[in-house]
PDB file with SEQRES, HELIX, SHEET and CRYST1 records, atoms N, CA, C and O in Angstrom:
SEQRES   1 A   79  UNK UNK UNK UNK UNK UNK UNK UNK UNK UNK UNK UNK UNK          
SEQRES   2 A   79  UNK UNK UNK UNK UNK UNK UNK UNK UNK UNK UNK UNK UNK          
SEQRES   3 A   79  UNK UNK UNK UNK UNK UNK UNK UNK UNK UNK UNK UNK UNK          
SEQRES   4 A   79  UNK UNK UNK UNK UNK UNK UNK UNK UNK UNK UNK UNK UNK          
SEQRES   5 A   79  UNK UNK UNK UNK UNK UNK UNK UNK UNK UNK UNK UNK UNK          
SEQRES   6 A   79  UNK UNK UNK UNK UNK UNK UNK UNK UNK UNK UNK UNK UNK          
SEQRES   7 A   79  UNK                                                          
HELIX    1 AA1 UNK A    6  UNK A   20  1                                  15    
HELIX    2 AA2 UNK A   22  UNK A   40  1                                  19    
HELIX    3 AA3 UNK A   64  UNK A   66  5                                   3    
CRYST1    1.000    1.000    1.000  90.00  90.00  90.00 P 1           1          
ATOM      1  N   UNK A   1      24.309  33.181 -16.940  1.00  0.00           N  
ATOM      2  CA  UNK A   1      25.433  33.478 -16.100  1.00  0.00           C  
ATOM      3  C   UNK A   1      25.585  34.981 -15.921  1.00  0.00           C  
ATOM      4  O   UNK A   1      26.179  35.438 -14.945  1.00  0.00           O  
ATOM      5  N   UNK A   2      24.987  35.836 -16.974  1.00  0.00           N  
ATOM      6  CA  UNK A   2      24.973  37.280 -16.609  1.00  0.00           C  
ATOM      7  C   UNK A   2      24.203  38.289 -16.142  1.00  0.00           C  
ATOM      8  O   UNK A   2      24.398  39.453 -15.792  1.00  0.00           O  
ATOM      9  N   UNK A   3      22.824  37.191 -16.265  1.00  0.00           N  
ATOM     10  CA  UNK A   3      22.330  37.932 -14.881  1.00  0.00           C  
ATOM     11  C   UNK A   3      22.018  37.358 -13.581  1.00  0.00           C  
ATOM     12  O   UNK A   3      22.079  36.199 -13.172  1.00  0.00           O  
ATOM     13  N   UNK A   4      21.624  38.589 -12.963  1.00  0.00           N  
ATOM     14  CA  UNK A   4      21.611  38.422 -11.475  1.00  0.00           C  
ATOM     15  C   UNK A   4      20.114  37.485 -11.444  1.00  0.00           C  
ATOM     16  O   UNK A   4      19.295  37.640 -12.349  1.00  0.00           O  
ATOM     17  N   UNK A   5      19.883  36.574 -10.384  1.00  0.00           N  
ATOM     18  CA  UNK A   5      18.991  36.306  -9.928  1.00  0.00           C  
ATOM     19  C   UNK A   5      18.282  36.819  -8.353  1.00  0.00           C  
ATOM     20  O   UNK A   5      18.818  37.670  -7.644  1.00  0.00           O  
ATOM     21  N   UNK A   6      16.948  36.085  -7.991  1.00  0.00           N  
ATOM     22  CA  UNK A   6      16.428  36.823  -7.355  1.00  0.00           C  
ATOM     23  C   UNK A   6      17.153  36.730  -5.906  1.00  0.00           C  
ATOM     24  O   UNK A   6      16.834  37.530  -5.027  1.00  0.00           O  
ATOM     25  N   UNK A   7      17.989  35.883  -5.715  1.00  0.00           N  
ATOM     26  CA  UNK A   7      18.694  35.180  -4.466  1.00  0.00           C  
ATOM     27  C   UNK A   7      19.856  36.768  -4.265  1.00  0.00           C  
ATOM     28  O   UNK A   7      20.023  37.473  -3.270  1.00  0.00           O  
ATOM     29  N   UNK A   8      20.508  36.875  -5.745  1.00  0.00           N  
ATOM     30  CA  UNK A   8      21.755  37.963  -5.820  1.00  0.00           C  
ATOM     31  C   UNK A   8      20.651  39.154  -4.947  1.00  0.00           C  
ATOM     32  O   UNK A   8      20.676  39.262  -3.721  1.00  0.00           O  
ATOM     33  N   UNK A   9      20.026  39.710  -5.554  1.00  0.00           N  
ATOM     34  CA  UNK A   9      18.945  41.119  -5.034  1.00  0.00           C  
ATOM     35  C   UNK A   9      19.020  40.855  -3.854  1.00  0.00           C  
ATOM     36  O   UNK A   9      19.690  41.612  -3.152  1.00  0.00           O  
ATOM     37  N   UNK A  10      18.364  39.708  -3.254  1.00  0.00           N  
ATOM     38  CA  UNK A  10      17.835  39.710  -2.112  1.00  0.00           C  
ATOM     39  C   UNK A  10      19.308  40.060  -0.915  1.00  0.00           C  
ATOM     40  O   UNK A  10      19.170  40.657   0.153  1.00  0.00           O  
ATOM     41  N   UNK A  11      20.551  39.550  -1.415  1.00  0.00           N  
ATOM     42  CA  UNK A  11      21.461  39.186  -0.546  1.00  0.00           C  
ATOM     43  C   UNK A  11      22.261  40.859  -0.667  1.00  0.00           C  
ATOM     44  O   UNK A  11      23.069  41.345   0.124  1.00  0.00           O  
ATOM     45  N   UNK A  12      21.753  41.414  -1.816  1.00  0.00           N  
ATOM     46  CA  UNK A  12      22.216  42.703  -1.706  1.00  0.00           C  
ATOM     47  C   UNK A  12      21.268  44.008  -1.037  1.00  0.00           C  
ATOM     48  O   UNK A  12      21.655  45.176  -1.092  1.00  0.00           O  
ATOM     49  N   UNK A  13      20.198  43.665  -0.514  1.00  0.00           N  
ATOM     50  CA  UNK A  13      19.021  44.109   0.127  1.00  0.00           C  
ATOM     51  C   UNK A  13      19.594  44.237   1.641  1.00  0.00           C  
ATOM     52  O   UNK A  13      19.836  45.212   2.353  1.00  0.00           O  
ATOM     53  N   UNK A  14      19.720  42.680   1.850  1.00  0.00           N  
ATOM     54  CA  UNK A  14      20.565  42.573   3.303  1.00  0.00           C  
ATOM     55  C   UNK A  14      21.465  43.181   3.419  1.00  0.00           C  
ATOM     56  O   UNK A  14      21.558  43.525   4.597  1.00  0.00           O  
ATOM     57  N   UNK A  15      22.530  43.677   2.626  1.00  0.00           N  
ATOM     58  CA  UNK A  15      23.791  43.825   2.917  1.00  0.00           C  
ATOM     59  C   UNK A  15      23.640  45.435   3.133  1.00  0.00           C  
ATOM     60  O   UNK A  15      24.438  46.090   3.803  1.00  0.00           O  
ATOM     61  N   UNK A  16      22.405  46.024   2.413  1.00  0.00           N  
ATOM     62  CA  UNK A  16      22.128  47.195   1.880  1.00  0.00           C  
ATOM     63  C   UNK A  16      21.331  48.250   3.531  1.00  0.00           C  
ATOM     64  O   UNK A  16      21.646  49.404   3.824  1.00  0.00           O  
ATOM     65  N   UNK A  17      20.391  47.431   4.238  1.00  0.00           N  
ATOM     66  CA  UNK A  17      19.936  47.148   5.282  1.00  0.00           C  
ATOM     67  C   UNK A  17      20.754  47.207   6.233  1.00  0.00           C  
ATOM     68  O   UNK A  17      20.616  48.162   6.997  1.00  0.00           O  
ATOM     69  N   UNK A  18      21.623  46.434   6.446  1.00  0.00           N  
ATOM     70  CA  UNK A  18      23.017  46.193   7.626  1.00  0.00           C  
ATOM     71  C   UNK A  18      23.651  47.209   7.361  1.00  0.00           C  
ATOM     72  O   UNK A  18      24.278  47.439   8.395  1.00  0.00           O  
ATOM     73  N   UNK A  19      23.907  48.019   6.586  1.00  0.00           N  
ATOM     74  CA  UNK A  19      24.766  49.210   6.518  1.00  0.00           C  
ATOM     75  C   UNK A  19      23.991  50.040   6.797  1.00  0.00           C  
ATOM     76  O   UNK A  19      24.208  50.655   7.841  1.00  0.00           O  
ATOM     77  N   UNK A  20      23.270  50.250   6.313  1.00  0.00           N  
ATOM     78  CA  UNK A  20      22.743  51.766   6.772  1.00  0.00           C  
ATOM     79  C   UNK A  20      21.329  51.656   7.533  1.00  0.00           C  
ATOM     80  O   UNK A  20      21.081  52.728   8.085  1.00  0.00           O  
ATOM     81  N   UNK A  21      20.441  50.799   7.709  1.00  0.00           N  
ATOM     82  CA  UNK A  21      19.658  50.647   8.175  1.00  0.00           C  
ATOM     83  C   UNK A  21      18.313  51.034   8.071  1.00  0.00           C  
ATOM     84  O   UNK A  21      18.138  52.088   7.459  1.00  0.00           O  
ATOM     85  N   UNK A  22      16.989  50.280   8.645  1.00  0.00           N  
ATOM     86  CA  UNK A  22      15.726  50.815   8.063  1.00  0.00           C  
ATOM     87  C   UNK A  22      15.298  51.888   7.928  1.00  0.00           C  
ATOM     88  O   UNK A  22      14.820  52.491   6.967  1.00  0.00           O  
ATOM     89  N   UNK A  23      15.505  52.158   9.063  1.00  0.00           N  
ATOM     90  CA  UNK A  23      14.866  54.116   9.408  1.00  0.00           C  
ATOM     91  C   UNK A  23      15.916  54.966   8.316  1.00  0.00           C  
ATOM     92  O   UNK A  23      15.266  55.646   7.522  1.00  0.00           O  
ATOM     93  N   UNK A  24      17.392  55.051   8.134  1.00  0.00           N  
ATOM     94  CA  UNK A  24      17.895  56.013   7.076  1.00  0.00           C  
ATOM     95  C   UNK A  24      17.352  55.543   5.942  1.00  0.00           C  
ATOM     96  O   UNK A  24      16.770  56.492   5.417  1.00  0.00           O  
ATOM     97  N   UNK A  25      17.191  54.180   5.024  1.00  0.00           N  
ATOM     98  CA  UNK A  25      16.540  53.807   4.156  1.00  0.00           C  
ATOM     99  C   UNK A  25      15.143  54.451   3.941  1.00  0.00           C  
ATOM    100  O   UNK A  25      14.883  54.628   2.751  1.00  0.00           O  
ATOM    101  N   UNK A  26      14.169  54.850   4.833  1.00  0.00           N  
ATOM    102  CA  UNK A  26      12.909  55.489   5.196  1.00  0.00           C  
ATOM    103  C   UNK A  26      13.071  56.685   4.655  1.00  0.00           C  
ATOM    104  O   UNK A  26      12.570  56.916   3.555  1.00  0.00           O  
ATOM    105  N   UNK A  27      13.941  57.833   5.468  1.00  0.00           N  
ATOM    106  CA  UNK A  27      14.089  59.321   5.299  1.00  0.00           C  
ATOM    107  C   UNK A  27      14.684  59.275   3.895  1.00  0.00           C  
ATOM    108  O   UNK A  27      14.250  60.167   3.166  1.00  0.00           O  
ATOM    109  N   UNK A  28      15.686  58.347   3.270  1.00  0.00           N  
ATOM    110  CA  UNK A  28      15.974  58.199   1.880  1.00  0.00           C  
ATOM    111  C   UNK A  28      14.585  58.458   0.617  1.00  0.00           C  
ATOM    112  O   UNK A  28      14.306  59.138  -0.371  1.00  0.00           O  
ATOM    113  N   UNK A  29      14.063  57.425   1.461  1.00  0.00           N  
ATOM    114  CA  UNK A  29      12.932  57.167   0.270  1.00  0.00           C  
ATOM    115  C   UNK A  29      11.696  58.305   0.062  1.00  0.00           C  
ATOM    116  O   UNK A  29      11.024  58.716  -0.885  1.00  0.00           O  
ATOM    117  N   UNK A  30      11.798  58.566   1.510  1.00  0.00           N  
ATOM    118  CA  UNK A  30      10.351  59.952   1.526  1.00  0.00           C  
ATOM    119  C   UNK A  30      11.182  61.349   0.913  1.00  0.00           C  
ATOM    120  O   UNK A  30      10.456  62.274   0.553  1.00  0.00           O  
ATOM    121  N   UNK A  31      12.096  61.457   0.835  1.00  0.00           N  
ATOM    122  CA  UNK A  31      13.419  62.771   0.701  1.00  0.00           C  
ATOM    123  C   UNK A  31      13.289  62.625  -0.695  1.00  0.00           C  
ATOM    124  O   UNK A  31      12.952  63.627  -1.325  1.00  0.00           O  
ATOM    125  N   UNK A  32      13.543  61.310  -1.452  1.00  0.00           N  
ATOM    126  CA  UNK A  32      13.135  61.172  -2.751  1.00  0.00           C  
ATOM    127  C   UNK A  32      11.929  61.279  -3.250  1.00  0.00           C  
ATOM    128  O   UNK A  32      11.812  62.089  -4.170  1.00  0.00           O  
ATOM    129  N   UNK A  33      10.857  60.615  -2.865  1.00  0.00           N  
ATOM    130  CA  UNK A  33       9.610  61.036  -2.824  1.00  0.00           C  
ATOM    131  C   UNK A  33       9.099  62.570  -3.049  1.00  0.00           C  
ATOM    132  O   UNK A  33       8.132  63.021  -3.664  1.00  0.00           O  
ATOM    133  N   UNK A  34       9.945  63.070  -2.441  1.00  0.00           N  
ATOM    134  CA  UNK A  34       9.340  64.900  -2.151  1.00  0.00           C  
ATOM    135  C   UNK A  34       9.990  65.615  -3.620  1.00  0.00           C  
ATOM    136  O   UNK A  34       9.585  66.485  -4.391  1.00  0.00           O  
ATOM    137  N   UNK A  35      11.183  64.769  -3.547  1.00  0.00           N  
ATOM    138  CA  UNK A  35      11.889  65.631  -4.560  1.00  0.00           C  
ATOM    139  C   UNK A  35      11.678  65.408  -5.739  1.00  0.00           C  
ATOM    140  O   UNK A  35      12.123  66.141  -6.622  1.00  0.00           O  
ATOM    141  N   UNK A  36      10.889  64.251  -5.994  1.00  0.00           N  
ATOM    142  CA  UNK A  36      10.157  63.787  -7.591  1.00  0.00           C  
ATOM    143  C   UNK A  36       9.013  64.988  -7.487  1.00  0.00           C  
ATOM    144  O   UNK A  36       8.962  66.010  -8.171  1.00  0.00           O  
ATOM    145  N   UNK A  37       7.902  64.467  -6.188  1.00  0.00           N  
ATOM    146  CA  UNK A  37       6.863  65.823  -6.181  1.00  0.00           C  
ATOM    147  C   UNK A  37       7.132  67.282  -6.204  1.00  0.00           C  
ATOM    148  O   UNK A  37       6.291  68.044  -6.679  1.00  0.00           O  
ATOM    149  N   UNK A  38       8.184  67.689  -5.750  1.00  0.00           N  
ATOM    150  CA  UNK A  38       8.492  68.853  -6.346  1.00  0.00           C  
ATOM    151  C   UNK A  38       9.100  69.441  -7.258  1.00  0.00           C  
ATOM    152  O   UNK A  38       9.389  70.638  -7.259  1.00  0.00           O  
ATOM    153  N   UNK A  39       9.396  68.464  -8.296  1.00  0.00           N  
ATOM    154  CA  UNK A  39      10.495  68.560  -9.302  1.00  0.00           C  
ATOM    155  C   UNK A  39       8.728  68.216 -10.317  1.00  0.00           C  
ATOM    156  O   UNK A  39       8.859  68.978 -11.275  1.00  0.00           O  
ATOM    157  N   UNK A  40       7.797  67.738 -10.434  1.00  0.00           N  
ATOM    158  CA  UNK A  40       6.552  67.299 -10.857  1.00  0.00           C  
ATOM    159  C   UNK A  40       6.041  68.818 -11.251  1.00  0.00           C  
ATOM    160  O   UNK A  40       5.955  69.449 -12.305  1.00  0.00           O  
ATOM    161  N   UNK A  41       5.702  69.123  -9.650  1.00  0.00           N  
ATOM    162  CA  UNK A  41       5.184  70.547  -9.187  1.00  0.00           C  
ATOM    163  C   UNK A  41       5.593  71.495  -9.963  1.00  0.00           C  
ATOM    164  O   UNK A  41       4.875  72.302 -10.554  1.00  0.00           O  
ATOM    165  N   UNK A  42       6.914  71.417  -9.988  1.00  0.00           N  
ATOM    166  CA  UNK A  42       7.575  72.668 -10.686  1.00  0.00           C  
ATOM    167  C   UNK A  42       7.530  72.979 -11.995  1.00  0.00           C  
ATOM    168  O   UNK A  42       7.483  74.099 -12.504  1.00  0.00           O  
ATOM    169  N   UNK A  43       7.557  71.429 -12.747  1.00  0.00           N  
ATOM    170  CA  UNK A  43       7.412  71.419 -14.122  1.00  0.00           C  
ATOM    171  C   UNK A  43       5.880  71.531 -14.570  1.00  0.00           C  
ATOM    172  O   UNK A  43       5.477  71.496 -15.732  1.00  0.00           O  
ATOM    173  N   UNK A  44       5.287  71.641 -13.681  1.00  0.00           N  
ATOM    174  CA  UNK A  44       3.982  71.304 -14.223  1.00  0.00           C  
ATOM    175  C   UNK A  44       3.420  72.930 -14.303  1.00  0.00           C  
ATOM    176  O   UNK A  44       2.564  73.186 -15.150  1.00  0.00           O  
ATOM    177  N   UNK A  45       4.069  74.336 -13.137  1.00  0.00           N  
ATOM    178  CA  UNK A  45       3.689  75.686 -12.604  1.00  0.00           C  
ATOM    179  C   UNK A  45       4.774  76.130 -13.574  1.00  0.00           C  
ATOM    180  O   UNK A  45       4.942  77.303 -13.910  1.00  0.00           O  
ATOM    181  N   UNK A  46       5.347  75.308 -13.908  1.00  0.00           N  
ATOM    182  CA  UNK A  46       6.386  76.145 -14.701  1.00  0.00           C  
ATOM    183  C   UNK A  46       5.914  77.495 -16.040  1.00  0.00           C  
ATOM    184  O   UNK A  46       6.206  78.633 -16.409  1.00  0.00           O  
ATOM    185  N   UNK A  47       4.978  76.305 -16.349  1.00  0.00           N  
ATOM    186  CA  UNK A  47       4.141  77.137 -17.819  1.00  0.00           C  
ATOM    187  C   UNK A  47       3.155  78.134 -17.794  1.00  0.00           C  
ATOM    188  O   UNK A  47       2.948  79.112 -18.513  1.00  0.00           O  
ATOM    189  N   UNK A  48       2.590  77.670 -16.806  1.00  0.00           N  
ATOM    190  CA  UNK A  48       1.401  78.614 -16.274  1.00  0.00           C  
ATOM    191  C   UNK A  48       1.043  79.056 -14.741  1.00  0.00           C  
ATOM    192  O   UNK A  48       0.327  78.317 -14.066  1.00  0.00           O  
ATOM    193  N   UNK A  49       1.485  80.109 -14.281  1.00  0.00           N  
ATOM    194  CA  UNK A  49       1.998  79.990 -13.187  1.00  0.00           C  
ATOM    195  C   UNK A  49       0.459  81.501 -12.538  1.00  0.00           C  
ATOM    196  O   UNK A  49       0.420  82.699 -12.816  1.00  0.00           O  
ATOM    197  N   UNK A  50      -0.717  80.485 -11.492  1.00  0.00           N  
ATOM    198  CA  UNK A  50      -2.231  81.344 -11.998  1.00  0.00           C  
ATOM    199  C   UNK A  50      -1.846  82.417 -10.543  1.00  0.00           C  
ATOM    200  O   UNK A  50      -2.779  83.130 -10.172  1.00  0.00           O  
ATOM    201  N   UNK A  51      -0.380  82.526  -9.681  1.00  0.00           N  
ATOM    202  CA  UNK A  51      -0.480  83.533  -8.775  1.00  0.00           C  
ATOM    203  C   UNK A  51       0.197  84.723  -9.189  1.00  0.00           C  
ATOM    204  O   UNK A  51       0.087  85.886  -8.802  1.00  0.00           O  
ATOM    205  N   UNK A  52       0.869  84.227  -9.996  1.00  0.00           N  
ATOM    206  CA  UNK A  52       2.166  85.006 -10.570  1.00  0.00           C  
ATOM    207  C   UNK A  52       1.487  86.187 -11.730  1.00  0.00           C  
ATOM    208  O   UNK A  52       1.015  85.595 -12.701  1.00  0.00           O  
ATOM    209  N   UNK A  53       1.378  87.389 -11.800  1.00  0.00           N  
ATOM    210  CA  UNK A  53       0.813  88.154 -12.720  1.00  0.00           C  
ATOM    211  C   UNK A  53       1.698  88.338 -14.140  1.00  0.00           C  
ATOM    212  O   UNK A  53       2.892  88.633 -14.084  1.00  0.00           O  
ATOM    213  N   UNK A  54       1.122  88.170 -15.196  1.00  0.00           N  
ATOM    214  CA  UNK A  54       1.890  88.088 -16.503  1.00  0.00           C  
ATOM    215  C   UNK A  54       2.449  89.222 -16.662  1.00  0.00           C  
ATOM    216  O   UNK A  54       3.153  89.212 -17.671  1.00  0.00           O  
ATOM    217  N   UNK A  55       2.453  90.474 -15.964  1.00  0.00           N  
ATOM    218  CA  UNK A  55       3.475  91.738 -16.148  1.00  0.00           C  
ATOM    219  C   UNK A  55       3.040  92.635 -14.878  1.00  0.00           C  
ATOM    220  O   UNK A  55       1.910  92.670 -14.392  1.00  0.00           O  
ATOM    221  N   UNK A  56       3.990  93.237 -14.513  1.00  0.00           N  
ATOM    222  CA  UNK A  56       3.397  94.205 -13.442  1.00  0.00           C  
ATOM    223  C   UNK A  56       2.867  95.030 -13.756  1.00  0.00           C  
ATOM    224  O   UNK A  56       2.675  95.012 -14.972  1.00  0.00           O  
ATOM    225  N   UNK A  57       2.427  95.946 -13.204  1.00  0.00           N  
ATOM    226  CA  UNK A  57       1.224  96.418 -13.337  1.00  0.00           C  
ATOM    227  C   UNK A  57       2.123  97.939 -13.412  1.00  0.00           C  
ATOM    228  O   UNK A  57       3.121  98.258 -12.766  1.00  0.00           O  
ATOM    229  N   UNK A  58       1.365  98.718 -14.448  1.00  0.00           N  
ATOM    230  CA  UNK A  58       1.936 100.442 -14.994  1.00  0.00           C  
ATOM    231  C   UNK A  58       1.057 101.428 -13.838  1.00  0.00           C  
ATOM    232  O   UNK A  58      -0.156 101.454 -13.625  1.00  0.00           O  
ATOM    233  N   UNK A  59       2.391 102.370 -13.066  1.00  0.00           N  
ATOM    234  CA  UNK A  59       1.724 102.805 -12.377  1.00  0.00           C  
ATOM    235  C   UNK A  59       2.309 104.207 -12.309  1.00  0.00           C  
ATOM    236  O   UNK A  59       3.427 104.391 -11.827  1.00  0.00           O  
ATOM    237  N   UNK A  60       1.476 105.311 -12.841  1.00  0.00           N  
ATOM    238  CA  UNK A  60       1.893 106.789 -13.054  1.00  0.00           C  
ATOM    239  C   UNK A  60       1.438 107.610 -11.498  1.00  0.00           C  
ATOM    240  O   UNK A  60       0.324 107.512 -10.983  1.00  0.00           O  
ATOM    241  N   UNK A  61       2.286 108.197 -11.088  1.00  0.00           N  
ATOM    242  CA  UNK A  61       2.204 108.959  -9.743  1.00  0.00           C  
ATOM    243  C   UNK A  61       1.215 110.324 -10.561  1.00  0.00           C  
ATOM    244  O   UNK A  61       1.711 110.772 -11.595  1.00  0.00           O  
ATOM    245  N   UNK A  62       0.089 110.833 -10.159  1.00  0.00           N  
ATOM    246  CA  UNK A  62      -0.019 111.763 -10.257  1.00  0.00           C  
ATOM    247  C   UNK A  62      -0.034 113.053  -9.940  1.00  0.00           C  
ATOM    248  O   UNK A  62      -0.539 113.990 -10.558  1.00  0.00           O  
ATOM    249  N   UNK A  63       0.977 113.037  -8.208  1.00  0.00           N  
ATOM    250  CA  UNK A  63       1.940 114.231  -7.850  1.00  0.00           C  
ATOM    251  C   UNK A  63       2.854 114.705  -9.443  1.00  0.00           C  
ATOM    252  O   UNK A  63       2.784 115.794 -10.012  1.00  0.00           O  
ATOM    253  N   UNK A  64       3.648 113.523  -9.851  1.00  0.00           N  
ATOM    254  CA  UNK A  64       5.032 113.839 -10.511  1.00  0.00           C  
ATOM    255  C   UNK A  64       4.327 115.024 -12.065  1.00  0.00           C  
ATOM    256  O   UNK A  64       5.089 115.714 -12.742  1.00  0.00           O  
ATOM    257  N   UNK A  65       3.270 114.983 -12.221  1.00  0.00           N  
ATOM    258  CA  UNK A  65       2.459 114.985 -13.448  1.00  0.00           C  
ATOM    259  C   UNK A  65       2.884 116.920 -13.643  1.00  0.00           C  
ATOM    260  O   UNK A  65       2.910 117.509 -14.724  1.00  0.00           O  
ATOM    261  N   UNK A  66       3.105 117.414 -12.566  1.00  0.00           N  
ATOM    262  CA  UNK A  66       3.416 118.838 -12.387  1.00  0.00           C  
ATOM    263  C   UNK A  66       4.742 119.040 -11.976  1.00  0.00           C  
ATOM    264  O   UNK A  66       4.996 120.230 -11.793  1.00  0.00           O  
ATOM    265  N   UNK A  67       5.397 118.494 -11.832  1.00  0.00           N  
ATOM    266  CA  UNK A  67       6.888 117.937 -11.175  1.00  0.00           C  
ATOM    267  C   UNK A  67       7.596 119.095 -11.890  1.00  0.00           C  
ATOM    268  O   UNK A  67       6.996 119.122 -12.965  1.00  0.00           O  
ATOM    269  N   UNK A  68       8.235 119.768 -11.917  1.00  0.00           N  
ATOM    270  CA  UNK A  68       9.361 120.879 -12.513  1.00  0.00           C  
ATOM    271  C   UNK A  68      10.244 120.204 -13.127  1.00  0.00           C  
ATOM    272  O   UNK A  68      10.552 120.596 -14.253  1.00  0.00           O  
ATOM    273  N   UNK A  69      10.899 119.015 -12.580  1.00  0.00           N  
ATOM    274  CA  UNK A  69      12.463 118.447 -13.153  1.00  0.00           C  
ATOM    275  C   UNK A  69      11.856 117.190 -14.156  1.00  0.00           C  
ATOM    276  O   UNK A  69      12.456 116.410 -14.896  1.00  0.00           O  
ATOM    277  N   UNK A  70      10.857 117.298 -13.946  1.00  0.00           N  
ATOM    278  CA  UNK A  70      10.004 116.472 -15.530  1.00  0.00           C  
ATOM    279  C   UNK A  70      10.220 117.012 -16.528  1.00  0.00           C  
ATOM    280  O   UNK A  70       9.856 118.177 -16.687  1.00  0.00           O  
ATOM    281  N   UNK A  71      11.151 116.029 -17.896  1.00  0.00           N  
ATOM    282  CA  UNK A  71      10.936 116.732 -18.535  1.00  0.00           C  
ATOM    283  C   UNK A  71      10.273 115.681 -20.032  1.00  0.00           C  
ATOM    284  O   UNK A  71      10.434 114.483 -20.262  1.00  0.00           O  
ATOM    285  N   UNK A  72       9.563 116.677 -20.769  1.00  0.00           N  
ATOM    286  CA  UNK A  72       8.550 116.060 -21.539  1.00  0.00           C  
ATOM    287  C   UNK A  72       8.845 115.914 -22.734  1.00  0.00           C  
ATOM    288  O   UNK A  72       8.622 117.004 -23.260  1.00  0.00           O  
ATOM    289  N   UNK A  73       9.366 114.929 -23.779  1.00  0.00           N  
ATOM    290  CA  UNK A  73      10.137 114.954 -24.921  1.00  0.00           C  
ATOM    291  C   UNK A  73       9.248 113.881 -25.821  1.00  0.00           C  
ATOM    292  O   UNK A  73       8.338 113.154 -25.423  1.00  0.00           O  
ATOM    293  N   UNK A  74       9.784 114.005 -27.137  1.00  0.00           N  
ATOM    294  CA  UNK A  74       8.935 113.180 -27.933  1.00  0.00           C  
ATOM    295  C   UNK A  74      10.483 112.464 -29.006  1.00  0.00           C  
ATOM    296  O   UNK A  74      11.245 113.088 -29.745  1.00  0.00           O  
ATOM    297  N   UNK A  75      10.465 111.428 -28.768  1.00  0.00           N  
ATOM    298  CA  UNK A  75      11.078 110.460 -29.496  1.00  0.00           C  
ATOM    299  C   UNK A  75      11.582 110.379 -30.592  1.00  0.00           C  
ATOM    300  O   UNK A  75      10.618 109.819 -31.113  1.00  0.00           O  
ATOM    301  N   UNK A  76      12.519 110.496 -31.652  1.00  0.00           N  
ATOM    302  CA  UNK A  76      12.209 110.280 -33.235  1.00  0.00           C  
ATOM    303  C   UNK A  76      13.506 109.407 -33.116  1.00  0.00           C  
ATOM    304  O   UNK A  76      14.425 109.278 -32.306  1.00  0.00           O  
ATOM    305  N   UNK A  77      13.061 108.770 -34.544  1.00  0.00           N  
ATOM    306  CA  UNK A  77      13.871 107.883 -34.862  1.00  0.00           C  
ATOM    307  C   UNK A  77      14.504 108.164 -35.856  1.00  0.00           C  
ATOM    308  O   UNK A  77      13.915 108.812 -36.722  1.00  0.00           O  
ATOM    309  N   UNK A  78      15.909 107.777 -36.070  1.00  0.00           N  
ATOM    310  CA  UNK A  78      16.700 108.017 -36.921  1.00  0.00           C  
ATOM    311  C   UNK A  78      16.473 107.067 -38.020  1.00  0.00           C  
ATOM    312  O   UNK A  78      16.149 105.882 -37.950  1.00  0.00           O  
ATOM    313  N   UNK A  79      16.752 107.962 -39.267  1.00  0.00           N  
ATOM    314  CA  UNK A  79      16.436 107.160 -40.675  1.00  0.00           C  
ATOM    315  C   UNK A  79      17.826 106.987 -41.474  1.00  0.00           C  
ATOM    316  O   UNK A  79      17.845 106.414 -42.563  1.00  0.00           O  
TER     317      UNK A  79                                                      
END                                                                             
């Protein structure tokens, strides 16, 4: 008595159909479709991603290297 049989599905298929109809049922299903594949896609580029460069790239001007308002210091750390 508590579950549905295959007659219940079917009559909720129809009812499902008459409301909104084949073709929106269609763009439903391919819209879902895309969004599993790109939700797939994403998790899958997520980890290793082969366009994306693992750090940008260090890039020293060598105009600035004589630059006047350069100024050249050395670091220390406090103890």
């Amino acid at each position: 008595m508590g579950g549905l049989s295959i007659w219940h599905w079917l009559i909720v298929l129809v009812v499902v159909i008459a409301v909104f109809g084949t073709k929106k049922l269609r763009n439903v299903g391919s819209d879902l479709g895309a969004a599993v594949k790109g939700f797939k896609d994403g998790m899958k580029d997520g980890s290793a991603d082969p366009q994306a460069p693992a750090a940008p790239a260090q890039q020293v001007a060598n105009s600035k290297v004589n630059d006047p308002n350069t100024v050249d210091v050395d670091a220390k750390t406090k103890s």
